[in-house]
N, C-alpha and C positions, 0 to 999 in steps of 0.2 A: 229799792236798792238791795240787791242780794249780798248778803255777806260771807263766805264762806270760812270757817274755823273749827279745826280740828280740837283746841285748849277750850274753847267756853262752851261747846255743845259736850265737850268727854265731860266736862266739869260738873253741868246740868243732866247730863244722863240722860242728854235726849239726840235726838234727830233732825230737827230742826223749829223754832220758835219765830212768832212774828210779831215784833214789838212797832208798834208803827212809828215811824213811813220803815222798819227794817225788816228783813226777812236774815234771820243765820242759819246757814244750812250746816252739818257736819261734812268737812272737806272730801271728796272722793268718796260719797258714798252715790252708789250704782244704779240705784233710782232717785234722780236727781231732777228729771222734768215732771216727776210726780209730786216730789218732796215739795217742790219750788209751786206746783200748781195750789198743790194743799195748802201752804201758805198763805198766797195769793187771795185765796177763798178768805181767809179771816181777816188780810189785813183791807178787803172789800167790806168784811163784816164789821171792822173797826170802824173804816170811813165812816160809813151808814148811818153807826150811831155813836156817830162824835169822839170817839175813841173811849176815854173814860164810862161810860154806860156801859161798854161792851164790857172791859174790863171786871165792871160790877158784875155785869149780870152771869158773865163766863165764869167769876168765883162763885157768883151763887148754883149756878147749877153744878158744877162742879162737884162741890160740896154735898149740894142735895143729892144728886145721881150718879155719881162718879166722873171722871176724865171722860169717857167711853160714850155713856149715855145724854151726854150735855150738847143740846140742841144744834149750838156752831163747830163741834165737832162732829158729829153727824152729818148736816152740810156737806163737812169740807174731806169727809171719808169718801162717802156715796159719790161725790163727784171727781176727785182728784185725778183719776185717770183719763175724765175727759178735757182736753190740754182748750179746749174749746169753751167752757160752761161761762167762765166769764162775759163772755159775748152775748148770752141768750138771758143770762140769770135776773130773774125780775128783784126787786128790792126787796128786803126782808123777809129771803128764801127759807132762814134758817129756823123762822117764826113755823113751817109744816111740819118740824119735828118738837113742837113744844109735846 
């Protein structure tokens, strides 16, 4: 379920977040099937593993390598533009950028 909100994405200082089963996008921003793709990428990587793991392990690398360098955003950069990758992505894609 896509949320769109202008007050909680200005609030958080971001673009958009995927808290599962939610995606919030920032309202009227102009790359919006990419936003939404990118998303989609993590809250796939949530299912996967269970959601709380992911949660874990997304702070852990985080912390360890920064926002940037953390394996499921990596994933969900490298693919975002293809509005397609869901369909093809084999399970635990985000494990090639450890």
């Amino acid at each position: 379920m896509v949320i769109r909100s202008k007050w909680f994405t200005s609030m958080l200082g971001i673009l958009g977040i995927a808290i599962f089963p939610f995606i919030i996008i920032k309202r009227g921003y102009s790359k919006e099937d990419k936003l939404i793709n990118h998303e989609r990428i993590h809250i796939r990587q949530e299912m996967e593993m269970l959601v709380i793991p992911f949660y874990l392990l997304y702070f852990y690398y985080s912390i360890r390598r920064g926002y940037r360098n953390n394996p499921f955003e990596i994933e969900a950069y490298d693919n975002d533009d293809n509005l397609d990758y869901l369909k093809t992505r084999k399970l635990y894609s985000w494990t090639k950028h450890i």
